[in-house]
C-alpha positions as YAML, in Angstrom:
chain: A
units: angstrom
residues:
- id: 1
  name: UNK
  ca: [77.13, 48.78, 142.74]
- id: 2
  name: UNK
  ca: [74.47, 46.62, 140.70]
- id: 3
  name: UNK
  ca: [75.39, 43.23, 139.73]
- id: 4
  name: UNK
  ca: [72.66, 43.62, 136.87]
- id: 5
  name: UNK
  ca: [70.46, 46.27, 135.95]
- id: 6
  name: UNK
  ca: [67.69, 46.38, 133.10]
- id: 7
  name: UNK
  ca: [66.59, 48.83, 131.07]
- id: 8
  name: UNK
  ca: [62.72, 48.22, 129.38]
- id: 9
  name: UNK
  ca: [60.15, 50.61, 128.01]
- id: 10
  name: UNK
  ca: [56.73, 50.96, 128.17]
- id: 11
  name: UNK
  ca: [54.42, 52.80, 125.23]
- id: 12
  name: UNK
  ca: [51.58, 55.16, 126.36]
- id: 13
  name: UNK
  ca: [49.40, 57.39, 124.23]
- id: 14
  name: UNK
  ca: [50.18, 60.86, 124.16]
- id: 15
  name: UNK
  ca: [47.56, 63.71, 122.91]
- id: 16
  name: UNK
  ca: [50.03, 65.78, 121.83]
- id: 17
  name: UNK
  ca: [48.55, 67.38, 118.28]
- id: 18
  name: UNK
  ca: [47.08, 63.63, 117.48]
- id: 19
  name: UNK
  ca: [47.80, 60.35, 119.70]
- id: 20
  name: UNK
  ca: [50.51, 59.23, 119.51]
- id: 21
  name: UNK
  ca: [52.78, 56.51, 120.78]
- id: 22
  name: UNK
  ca: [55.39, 57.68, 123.36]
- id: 23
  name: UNK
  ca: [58.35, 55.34, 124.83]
- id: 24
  name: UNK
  ca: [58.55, 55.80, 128.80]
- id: 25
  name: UNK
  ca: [61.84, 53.75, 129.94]
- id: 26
  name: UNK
  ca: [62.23, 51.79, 133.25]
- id: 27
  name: UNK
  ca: [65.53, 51.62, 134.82]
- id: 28
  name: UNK
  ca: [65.57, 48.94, 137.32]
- id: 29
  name: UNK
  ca: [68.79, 47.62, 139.42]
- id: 30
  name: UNK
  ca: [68.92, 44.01, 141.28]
- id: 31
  name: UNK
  ca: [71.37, 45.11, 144.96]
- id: 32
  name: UNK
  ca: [73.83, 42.70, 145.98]
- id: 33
  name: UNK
  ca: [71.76, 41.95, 148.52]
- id: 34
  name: UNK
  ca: [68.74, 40.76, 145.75]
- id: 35
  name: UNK
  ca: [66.54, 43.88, 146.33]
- id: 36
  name: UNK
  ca: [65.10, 45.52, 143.05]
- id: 37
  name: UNK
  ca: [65.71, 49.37, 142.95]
- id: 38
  name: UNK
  ca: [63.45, 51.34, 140.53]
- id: 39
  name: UNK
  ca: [66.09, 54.07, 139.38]
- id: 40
  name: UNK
  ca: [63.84, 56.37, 137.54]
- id: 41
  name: UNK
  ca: [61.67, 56.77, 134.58]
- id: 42
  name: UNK
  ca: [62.60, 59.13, 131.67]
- id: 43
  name: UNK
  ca: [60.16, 59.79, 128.70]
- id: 44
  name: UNK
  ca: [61.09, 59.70, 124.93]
- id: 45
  name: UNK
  ca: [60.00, 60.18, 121.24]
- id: 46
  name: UNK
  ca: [61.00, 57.24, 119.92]
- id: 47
  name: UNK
  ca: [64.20, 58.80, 118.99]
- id: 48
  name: UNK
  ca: [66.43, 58.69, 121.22]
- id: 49
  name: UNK
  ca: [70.30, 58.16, 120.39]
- id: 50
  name: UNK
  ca: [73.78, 58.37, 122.05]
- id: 51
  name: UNK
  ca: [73.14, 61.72, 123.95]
- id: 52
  name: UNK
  ca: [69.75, 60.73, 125.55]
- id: 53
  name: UNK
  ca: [71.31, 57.77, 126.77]
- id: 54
  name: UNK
  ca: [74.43, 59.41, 127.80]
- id: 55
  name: UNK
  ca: [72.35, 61.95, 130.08]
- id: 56
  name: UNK
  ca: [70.24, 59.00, 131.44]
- id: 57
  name: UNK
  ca: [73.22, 57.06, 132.46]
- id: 58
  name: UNK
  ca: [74.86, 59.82, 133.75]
- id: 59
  name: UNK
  ca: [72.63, 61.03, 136.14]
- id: 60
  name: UNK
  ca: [72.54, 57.43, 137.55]
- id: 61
  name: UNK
  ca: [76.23, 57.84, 137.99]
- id: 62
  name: UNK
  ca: [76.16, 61.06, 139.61]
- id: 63
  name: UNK
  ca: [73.60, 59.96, 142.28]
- id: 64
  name: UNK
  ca: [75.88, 57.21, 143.69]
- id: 65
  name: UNK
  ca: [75.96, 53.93, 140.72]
- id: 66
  name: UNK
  ca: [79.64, 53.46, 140.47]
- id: 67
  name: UNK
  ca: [79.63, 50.72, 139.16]
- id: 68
  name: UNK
  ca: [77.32, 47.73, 137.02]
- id: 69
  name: UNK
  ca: [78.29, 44.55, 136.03]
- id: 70
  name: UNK
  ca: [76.12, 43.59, 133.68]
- id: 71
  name: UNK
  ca: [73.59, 45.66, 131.15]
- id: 72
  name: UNK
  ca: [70.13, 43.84, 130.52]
- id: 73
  name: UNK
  ca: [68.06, 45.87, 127.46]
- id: 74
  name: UNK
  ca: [66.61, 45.05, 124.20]
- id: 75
  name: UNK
  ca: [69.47, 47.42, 121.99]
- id: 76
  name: UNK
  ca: [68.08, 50.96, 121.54]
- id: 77
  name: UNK
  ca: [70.19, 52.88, 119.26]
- id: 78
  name: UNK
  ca: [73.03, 54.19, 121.20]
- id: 79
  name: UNK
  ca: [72.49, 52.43, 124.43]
- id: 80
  name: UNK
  ca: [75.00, 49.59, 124.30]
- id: 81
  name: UNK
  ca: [77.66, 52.01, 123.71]
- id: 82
  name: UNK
  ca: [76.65, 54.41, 126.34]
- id: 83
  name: UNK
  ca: [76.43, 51.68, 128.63]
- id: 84
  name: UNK
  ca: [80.32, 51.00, 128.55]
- id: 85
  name: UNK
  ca: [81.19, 54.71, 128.20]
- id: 86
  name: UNK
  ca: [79.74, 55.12, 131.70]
- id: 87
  name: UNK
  ca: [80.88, 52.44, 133.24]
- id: 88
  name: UNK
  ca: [83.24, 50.55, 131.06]
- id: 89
  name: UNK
  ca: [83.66, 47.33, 133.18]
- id: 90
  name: UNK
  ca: [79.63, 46.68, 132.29]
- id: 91
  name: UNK
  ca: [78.78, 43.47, 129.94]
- id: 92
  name: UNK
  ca: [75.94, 44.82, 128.04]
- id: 93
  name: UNK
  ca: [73.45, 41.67, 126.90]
- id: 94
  name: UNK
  ca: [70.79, 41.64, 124.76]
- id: 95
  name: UNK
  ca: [67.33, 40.33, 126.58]
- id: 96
  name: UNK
  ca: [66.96, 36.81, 125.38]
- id: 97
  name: UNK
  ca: [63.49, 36.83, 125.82]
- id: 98
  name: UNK
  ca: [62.47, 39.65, 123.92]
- id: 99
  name: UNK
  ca: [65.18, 38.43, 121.05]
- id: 100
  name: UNK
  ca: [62.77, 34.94, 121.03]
- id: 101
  name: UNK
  ca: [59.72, 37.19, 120.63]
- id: 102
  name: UNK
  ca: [61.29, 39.42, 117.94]
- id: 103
  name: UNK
  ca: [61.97, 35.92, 116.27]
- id: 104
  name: UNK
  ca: [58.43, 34.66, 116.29]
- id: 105
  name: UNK
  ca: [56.82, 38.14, 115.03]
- id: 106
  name: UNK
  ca: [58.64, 36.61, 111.40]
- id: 107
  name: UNK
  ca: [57.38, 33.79, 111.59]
- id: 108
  name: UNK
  ca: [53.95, 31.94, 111.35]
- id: 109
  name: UNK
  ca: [52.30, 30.76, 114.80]
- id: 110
  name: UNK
  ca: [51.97, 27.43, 112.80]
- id: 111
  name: UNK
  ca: [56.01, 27.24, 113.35]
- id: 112
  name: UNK
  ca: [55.93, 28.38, 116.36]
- id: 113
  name: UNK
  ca: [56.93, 25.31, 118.43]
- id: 114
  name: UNK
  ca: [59.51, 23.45, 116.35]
- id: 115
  name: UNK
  ca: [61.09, 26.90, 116.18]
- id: 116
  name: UNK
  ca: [61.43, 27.15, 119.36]
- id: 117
  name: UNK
  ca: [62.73, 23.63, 119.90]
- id: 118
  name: UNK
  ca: [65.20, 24.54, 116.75]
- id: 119
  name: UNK
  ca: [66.64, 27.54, 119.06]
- id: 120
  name: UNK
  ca: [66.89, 26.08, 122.18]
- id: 121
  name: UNK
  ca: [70.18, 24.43, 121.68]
- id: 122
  name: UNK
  ca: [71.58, 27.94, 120.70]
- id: 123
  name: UNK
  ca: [70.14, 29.52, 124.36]
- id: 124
  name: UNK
  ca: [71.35, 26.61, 126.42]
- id: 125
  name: UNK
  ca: [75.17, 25.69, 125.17]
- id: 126
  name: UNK
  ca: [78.24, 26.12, 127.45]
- id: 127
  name: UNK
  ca: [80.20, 28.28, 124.98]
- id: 128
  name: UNK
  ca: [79.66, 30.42, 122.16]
- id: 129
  name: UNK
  ca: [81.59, 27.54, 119.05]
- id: 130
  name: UNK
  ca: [78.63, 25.61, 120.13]
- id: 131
  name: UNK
  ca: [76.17, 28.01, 120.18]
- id: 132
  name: UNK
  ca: [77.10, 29.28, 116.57]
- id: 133
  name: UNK
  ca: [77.18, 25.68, 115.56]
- id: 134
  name: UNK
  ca: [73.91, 25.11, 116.54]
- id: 135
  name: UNK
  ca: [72.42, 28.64, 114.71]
- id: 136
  name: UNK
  ca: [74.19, 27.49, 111.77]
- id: 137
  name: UNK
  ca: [71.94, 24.41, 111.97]
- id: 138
  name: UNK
  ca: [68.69, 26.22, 112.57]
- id: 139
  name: UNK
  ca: [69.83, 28.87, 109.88]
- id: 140
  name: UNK
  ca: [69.59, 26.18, 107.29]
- id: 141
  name: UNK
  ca: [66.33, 24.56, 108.46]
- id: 142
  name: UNK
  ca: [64.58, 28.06, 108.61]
- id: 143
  name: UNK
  ca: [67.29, 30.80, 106.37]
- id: 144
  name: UNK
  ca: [65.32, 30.03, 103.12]
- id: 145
  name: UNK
  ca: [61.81, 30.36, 104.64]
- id: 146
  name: UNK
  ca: [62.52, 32.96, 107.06]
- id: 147
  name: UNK
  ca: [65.68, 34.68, 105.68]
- id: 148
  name: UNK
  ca: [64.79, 38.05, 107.73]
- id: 149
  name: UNK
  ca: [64.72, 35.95, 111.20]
- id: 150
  name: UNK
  ca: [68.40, 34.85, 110.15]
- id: 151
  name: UNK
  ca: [69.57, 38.44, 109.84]
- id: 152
  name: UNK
  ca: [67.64, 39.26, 113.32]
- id: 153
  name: UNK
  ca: [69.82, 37.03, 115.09]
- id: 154
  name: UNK
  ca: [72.85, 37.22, 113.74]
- id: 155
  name: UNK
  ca: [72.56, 41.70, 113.98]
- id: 156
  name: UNK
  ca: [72.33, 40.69, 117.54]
- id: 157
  name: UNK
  ca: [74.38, 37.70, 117.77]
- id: 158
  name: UNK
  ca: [77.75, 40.36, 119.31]
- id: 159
  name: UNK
  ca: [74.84, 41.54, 122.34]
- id: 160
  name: UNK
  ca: [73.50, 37.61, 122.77]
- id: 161
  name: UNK
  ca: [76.98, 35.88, 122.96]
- id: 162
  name: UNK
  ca: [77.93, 37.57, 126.54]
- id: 163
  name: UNK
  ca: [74.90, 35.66, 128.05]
- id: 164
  name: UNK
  ca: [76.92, 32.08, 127.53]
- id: 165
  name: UNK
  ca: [80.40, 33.15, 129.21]
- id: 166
  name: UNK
  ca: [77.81, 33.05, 132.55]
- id: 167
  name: UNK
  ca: [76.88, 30.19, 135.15]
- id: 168
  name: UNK
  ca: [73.23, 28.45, 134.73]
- id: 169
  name: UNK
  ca: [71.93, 30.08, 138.12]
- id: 170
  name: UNK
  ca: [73.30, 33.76, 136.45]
- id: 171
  name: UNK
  ca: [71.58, 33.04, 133.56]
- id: 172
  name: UNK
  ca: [68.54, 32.52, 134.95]
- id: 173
  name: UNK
  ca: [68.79, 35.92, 136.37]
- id: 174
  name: UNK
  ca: [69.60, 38.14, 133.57]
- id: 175
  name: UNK
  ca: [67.81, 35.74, 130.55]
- id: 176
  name: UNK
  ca: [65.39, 38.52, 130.25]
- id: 177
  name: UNK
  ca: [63.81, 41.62, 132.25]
- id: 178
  name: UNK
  ca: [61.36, 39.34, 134.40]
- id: 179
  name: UNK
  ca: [62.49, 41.36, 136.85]
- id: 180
  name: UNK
  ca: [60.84, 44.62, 135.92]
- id: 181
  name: UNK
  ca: [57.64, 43.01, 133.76]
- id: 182
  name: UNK
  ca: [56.16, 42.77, 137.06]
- id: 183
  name: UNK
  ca: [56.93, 46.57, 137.52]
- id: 184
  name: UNK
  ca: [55.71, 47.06, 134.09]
- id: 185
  name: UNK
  ca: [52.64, 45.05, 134.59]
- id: 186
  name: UNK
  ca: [51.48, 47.57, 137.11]
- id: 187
  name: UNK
  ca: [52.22, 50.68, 134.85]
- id: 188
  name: UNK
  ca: [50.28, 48.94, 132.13]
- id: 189
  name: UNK
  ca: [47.04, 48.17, 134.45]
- id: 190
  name: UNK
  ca: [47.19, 51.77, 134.93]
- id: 191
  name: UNK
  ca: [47.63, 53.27, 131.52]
- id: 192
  name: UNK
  ca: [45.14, 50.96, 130.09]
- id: 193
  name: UNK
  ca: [42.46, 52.89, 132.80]
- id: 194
  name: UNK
  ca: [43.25, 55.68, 131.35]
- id: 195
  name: UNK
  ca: [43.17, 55.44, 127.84]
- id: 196
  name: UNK
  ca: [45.64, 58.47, 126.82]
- id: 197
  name: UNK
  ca: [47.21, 61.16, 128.52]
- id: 198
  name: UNK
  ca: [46.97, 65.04, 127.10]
- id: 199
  name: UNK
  ca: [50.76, 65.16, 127.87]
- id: 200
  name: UNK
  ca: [53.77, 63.01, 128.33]
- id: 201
  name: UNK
  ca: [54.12, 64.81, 131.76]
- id: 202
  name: UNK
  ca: [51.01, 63.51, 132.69]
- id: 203
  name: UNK
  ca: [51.71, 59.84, 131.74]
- id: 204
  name: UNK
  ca: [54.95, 60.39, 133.56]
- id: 205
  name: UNK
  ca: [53.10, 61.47, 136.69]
- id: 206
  name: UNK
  ca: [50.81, 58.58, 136.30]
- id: 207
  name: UNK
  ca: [53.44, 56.32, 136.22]
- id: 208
  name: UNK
  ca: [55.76, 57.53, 139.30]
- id: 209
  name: UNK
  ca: [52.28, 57.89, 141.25]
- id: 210
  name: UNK
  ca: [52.24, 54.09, 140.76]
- id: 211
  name: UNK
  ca: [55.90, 53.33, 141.18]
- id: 212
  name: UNK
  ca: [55.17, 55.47, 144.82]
- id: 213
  name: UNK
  ca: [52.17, 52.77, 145.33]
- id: 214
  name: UNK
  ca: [54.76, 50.03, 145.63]
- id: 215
  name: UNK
  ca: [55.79, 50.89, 148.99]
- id: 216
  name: UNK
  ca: [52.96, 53.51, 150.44]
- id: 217
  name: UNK
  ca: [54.60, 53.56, 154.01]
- id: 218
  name: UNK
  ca: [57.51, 54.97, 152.69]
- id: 219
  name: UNK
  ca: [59.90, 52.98, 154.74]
- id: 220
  name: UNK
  ca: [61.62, 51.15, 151.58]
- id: 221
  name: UNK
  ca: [59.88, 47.86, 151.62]
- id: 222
  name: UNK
  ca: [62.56, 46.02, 149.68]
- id: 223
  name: UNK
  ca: [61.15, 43.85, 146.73]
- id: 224
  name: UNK
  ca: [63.56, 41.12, 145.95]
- id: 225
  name: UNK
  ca: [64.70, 39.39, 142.61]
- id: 226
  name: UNK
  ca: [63.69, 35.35, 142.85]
- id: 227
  name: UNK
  ca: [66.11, 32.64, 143.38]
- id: 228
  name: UNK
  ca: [69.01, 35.68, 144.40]
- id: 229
  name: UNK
  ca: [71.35, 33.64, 146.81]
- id: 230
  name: UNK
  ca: [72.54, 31.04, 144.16]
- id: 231
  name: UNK
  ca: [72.78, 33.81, 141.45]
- id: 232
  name: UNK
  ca: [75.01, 35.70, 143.86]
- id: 233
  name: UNK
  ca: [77.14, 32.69, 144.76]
- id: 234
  name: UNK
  ca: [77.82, 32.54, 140.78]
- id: 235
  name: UNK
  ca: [78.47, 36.19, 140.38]
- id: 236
  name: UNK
  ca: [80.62, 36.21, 143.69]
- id: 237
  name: UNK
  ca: [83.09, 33.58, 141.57]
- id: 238
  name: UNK
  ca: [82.64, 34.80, 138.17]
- id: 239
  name: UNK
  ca: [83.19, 38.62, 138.91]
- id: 240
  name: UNK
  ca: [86.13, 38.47, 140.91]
- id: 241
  name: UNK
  ca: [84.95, 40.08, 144.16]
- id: 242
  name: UNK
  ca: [83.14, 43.23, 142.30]
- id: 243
  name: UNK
  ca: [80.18, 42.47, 144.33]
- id: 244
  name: UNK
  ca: [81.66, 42.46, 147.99]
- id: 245
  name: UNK
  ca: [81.03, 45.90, 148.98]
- id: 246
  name: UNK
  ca: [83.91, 47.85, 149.96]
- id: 247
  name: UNK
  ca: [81.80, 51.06, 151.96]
- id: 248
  name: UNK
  ca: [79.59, 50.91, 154.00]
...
C-alpha cells in the first residue's frame, strides 16, 4: 500500500507529421517506510479520458497496489474518478502548488505578492468553514479584476478541500508533487539535450533510460520523501491503521 502517490506529466516534442507537444505521465508512490517508487511512465495525446486512466490504474493494481490512501495530481479529465473506481478508499487532492501557479498565470506579476498573501489564509486554515470564509474574502478583493481566477478555484474547490481534513506534518507531504519535480527535473535536463524525438517511443525510451540512471547498480537504492517519520506518525493516527502492513 501507498500512503500517497502522485501523478505529474511532463511535455516533450514529438516529430510525428510536425512537432508536436506530447504529455508523458509520472506515477510516483511514497512506501510506508518513506521510499519513493517510480511506478511507470505512460505516454499520451493530450487526450486522455476515463479509459486511459482506467488502464493506467489498473495495471498498477494488478502488479501488487492494493491499496492508496491518498491521490496527489493536478485533475486530468477522468482521473479523479478513476482514482476511486480503483481503489475507492483513496482521497484524491488537487496539487496545491500547481492550483497557486494556475492562479498567477491570470493574473499580472505586478499582483503577484499581495495575491499570494490574500490566499494564504485559504491554504493554511484548520477546516474547510474557514477556508471558504477566507476565499470569500479574497473573491471580493480580486472577483471583479480577476473574475476567471475566481471560477479557477472554486471548479477545484471539491479536489482542494480534502487537503484541510489533514495534520500540518501530512500536509506538508502531499501540498504538491515536490516529490517527483526532482524526478521530473532529471527527465527535463534530458529532453532539453535533445531537442525533439522522431517518436513518442523514443522520448519514452529516453525517459526510462534516465529513470534506470537513478539507481545504476541495480540493487534498489531507495530514495526517500523528506521529513517522512512525522508525516507517518500523522497518517498512522489519521488513517486508522491502513498503513501498518499486514504481509510481509
Amino acid at each position: 500500500m501507498y500512503p500517497v502517490i502522485f501523478v505529474d506529466a511532463i511535455h516533450v516534442r514529438v516529430r510525428d507529421g510536425q512537432v508536436t507537444n506530447r504529455p508523458i505521465y509520472v506515477v510516483l508512490g511514497v512506501t510506508v517506510n518513506g521510499e519513493r517508487d517510480i511506478l511507470g511512465l505512460w505516454a499520451g495525446d493530450g487526450g486522455e479520458g476515463a479509459t486511459f486512466w482506467l488502464s493506467v490504474l489498473t495495471e498498477i493494481n494488478n502488479r501488487g497496489v492494493t491499496d492508496v490512501c491518498i491521490a496527489v495530481c493536478d485533475g486530468p479529465t477522468g482521473l479523479p474518478e478513476t482514482i476511486t473506481t480503483v481503489w475507492d478508499r483513496a482521497v484524491v487532492q488537487t496539487c496545491v502548488i500547481h492550483l497557486i501557479r494556475n492562479t498567477f498565470r491570470h493574473a499580472s506579476r505586478t499582483y503577484w505578492d499581495q495575491m499570494s498573501t490574500d490566499l494564504r489564509p485559504v491554504h493554511t486554515t484548520p477546516t474547510e468553514a474557514a477556508a471558504k470564509e477566507r476565499f470569500v474574502e479574497f473573491s471580493g478583493t480580486w472577483g471583479q479584476q480577476y473574475p476567471a481566477i475566481v471560477r479557477l478555484r472554486q471548479n477545484a474547490w471539491s479536489q482542494f478541500v480534502p487537503f484541510l481534513d489533514y495534520d500540518v506534518e501530512i500536509r506538508r507531504v502531499n501540498c504538491s508533487t515536490n516529490a517527483v519535480e526532482s524526478i521530473n527535473s532529471r527527465y527535463r535536463r534530458a529532453v532539453r539535450a535533445r531537442g525533439h524525438f522522431p517518436t513518442q517511443q523514443a522520448a519514452l525510451k529516453c525517459l526510462y533510460l534516465v529513470t534506470r540512471s537513478l539507481d545504476p547498480t541495480g540493487r534498489g537504492r531507495a530514495r526517500r520523501a523528506m521529513r517522512w517519520k512525522p508525516a507517518l506518525n500523522a497518517f498512522a493516527i489519521t488513517l486508522d491503521g491502513r498503513t501498518t502492513p499486514t504481509v510481509n
